[in-house]
C-alpha positions in Angstrom: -40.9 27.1 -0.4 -40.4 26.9 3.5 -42.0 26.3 6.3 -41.3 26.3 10.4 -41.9 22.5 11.8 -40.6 21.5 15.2 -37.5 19.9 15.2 -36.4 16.7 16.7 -37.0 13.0 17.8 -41.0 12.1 18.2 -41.9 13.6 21.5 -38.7 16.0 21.8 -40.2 19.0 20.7 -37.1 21.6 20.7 -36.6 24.3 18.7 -38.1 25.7 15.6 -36.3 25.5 12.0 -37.9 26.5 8.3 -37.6 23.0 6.6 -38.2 22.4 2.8 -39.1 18.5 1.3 -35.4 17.6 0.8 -34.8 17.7 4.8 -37.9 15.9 5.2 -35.6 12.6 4.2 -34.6 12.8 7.7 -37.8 12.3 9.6 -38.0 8.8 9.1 -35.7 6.0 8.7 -32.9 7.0 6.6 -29.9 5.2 6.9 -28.5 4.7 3.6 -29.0 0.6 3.3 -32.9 1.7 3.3 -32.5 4.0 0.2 -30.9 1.7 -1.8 -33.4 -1.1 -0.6 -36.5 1.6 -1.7 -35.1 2.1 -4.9 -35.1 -2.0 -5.2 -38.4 -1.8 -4.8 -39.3 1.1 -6.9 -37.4 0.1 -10.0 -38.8 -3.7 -9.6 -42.5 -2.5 -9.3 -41.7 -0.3 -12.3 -39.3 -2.3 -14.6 -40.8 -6.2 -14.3 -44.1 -5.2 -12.3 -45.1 -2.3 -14.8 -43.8 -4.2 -17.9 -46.0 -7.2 -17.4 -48.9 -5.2 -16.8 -48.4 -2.9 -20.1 -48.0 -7.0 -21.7 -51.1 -7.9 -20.1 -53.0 -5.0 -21.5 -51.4 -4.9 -24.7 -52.8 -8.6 -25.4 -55.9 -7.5 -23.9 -56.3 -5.1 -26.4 -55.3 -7.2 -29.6 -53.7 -10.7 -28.5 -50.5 -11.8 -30.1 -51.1 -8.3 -32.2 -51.1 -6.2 -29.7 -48.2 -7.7 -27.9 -46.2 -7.7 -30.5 -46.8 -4.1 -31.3 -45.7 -3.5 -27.8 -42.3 -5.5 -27.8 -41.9 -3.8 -31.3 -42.6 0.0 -29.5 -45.2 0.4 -32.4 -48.4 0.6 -31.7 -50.3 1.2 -35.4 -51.8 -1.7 -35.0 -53.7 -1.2 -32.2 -54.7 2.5 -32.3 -53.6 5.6 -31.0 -55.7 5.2 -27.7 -54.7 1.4 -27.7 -51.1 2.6 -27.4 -51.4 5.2 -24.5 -53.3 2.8 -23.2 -50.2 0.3 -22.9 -47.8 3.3 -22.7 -49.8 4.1 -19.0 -50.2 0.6 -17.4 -47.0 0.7 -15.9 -47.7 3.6 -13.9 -50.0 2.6 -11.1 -47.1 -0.3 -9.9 -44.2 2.7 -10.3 -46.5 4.8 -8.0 -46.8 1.8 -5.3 -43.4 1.0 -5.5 -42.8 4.7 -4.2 -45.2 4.5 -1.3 -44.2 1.2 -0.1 -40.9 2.9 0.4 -41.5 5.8 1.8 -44.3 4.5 3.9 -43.0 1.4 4.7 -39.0 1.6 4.7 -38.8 5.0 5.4 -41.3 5.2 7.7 -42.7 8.8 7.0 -45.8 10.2 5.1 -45.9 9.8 1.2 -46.7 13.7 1.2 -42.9 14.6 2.5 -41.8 13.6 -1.0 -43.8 16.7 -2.0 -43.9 19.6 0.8 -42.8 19.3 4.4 -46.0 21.0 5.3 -48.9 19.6 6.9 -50.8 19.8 3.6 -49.9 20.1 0.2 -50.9 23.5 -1.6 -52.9 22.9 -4.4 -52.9 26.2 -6.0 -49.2 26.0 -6.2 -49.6 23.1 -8.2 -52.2 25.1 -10.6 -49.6 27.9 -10.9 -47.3 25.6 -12.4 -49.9 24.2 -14.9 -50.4 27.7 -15.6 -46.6 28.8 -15.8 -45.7 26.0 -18.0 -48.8 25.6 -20.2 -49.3 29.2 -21.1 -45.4 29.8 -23.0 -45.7 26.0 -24.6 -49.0 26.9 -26.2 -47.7 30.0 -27.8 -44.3 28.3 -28.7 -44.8 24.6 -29.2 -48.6 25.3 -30.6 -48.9 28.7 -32.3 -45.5 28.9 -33.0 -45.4 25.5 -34.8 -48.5 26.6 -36.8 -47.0 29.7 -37.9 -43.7 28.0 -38.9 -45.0 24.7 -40.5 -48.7 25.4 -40.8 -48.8 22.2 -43.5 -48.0 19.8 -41.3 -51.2 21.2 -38.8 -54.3 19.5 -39.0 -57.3 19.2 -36.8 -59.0 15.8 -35.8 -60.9 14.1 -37.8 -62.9 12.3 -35.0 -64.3 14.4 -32.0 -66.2 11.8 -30.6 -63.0 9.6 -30.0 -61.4 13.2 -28.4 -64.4 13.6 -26.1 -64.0 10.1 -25.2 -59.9 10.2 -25.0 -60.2 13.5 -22.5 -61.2 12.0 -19.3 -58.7 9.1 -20.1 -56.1 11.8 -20.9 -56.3 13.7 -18.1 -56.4 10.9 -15.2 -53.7 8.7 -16.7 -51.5 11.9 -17.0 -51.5 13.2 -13.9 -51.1 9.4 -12.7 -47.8 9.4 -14.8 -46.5 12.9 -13.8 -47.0 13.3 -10.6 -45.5 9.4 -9.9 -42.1 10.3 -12.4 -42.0 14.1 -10.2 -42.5 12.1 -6.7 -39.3 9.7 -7.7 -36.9 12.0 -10.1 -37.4 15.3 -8.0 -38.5 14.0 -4.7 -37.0 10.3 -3.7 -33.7 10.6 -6.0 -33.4 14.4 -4.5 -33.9 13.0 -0.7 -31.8 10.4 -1.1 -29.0 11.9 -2.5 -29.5 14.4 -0.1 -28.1 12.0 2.7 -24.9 11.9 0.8 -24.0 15.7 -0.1 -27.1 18.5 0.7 -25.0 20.8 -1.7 -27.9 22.0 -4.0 -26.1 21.9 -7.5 -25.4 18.5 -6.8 -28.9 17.6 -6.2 -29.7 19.6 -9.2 -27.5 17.7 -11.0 -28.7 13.6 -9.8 -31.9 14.5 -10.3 -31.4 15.7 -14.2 -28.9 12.9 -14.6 -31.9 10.8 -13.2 -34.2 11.9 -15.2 -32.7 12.2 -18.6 -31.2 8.7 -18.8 -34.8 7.1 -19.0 -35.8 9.0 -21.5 -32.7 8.7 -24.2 -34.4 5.8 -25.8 -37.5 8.7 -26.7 -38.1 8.9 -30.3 -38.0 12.1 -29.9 -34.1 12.0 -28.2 -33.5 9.7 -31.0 -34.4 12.0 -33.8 -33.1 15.3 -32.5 -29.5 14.4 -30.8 -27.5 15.9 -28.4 -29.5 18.9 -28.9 -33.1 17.4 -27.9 -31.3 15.3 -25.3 -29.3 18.8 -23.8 -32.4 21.0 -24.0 -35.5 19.7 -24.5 -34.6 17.0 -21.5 -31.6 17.9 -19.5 -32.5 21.7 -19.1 -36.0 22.0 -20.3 -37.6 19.1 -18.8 -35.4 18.0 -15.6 -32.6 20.8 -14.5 -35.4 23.5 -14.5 -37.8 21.5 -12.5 -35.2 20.5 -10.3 -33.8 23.9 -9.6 -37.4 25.1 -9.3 -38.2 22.5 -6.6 -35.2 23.3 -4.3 -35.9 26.9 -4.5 -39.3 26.3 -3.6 -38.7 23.8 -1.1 -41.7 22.2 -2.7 -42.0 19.7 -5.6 -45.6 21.3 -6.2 -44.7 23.6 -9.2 -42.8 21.1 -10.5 -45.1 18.8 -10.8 -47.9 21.0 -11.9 -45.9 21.9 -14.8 -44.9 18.5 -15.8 -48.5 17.5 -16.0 -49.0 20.8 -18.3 -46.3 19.7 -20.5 -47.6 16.2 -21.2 -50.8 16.6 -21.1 -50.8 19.6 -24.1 -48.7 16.9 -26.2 -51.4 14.1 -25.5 -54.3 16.7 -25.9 -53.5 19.4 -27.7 -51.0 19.0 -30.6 -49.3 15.7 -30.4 -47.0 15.3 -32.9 -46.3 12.3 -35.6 -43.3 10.1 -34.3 -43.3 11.1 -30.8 -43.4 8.4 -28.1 -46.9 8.3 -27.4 -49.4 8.8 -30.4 -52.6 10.4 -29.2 -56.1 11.2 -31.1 -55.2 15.0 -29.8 -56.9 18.0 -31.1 -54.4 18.9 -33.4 -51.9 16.8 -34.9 -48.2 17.7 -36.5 -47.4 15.5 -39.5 -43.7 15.3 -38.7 -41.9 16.0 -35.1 -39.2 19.4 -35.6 -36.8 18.1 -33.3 -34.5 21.1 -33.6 -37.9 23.6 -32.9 -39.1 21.6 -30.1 -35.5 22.2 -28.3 -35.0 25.5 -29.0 -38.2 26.3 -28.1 -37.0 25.7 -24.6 -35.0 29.2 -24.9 -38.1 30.8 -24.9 -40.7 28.8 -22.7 -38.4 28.5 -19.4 -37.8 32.3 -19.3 -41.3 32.7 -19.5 -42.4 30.1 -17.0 -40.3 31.4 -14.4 -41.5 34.7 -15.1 -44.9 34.0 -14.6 -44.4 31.3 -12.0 -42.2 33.7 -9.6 -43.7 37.4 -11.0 -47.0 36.6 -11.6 -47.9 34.3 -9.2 -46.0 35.3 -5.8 -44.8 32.5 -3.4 -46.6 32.0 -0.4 -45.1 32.8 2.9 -47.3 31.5 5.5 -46.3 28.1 7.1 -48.0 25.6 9.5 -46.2 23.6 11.9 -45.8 20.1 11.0 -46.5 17.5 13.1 -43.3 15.6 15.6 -45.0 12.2 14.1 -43.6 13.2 10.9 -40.1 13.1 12.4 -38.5 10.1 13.8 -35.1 10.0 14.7 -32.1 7.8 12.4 -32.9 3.7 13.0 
């Protein structure tokens, strides 16, 4: 998505040029020593920061237990809600490493990582939810039911899903919205500064993406096949592609919080990286379904993301503040 802003140095107001989120990395500071220093900080709040605190609240949960079950990555002994629980606490310091560095390194607005608008479009975010939630629950829910309906069953415990919801749905879109701000926004803006060429963008950010998650279960289990389509396409070149069509990482990050949060709430499966006292539950994870069901869900979500729901073309101006010249 684009839209007009006044280009130039804080107080130059020149001409007028459509900008999109990735030329927003050139409003602040953006030398390439401050990139490098941002992702310093990002990957420290995330990595040691995050880690101790997921330590911290696994031995809060169960002691020496708990702790062990999260060096160990298994997390029976201290419950399904115990375990997202640890899985999450990471999170908030990942999130303030990002804003430290954009708002204090980079010297712009946090929101630039998302839209270089003067505000961020909510209902674009919604149509992604909508886009991306609508083909996985016909694929990835009724289509698993349909193909392995032994394997469904529906919680036992609805008290403990009423209670897990408002937990689910807050940690989630704390965890989605912070990995789409840093895989599809920073990574994207930085390596923007290198090459603007958008394939290679594309390609970082997927690159970027995917290597965190090769140590999944689920990557584990399915091969080069989960790993190719399932993470590389289905879950970070899509997104990506998506995002510097739109100018916008808003329906990216809408659909990334659809996608996790039907796996945590809807049907989670046994054997995936996060257990969760979902609705439904799958007694064994289909690797090779869950990646070929990519085929299917990101026709779809494009369909409905750029037939059904049509972009917006207005645009405000955005504010000279915003941009500030190279320091």
């Amino acid at each position: 998505m684009r839209s007009n802003v006044i280009k130039g140095h804080q107080g130059i107001g020149t001409g007028v040029k459509d900008a999109t989120y990735v030329e927003a990395a050139r409003w602040g500071k953006y030398r390439g020593w401050r990139y490098v220093l941002g992702l310093v900080v990002i990957l420290v709040a995330q990595l040691i920061v995050g880690t101790f605190a997921s330590a911290l609240v696994a031995i809060a949960i169960s002691g020496q237990e708990g702790l062990a079950a999260y060096t160990q990555q298994d997390f029976s002994a201290i419950g399904s809600v115990g375990g997202f629980l640890v899985s999450m606490a990471g999170f908030p310091f990942f999130l303030a490493g990002i804003l430290i560095a954009v708002s204090l390194i980079h010297r712009r607005y946090p929101r630039t990582l998302i839209t270089a608008r003067e505000r961020i479009r909510w209902s674009r975010i919604g149509h992604g939810f909508v886009a991306w939630f609508v083909p996985l629950g016909l694929v990835e829910g009724l289509g698993q039911y349909l193909f392995y309906p032994d394997s469904f069953s529906f919680t036992a415990n609805l008290a403990t899903f009423a209670l897990f919801v408002p937990l689910a749905l807050i940690l989630t879109a704390l965890q989605t919205t912070t990995e789409e701000l840093f895989f599809r926004g920073y990574i994207v803006q930085g390596a923007s500064t290198i090459w603007a060429n958008r394939i290679f963008l594309a390609l970082v950010s997927t690159v970027a993406f995917t290597v965190p998650h090769l140590l999944n279960p689920e990557a584990i289990a399915g091969g080069w096949l989960t790993i190719f389509l399932y993470y590389f396409v289905g879950g970070g070149l899509v997104l990506a592609v998506v995002s510097l069509v739109d100018g916008t990482t808003e329906l990216a990050i809408g659909a990334h919080f659809a996608n996790n949060i039907f796996g945590f709430l809807v049907v989670n499966a046994v054997g995936t990286v996060v257990t969760t006292p979902a609705l439904f539950t799958v007694s064994q994870y289909y690797a090779t379904f869950h990646a070929l069901s990519m085929l299917v869900i990101v026709p779809i979500f494009l369909a409905i993301a750029y037939k059904v729901f049509k972009r917006d073309k207005a645009s405000e101006l955005v504010s000279q503040n915003n941009q500030i010249g190279r320091r």
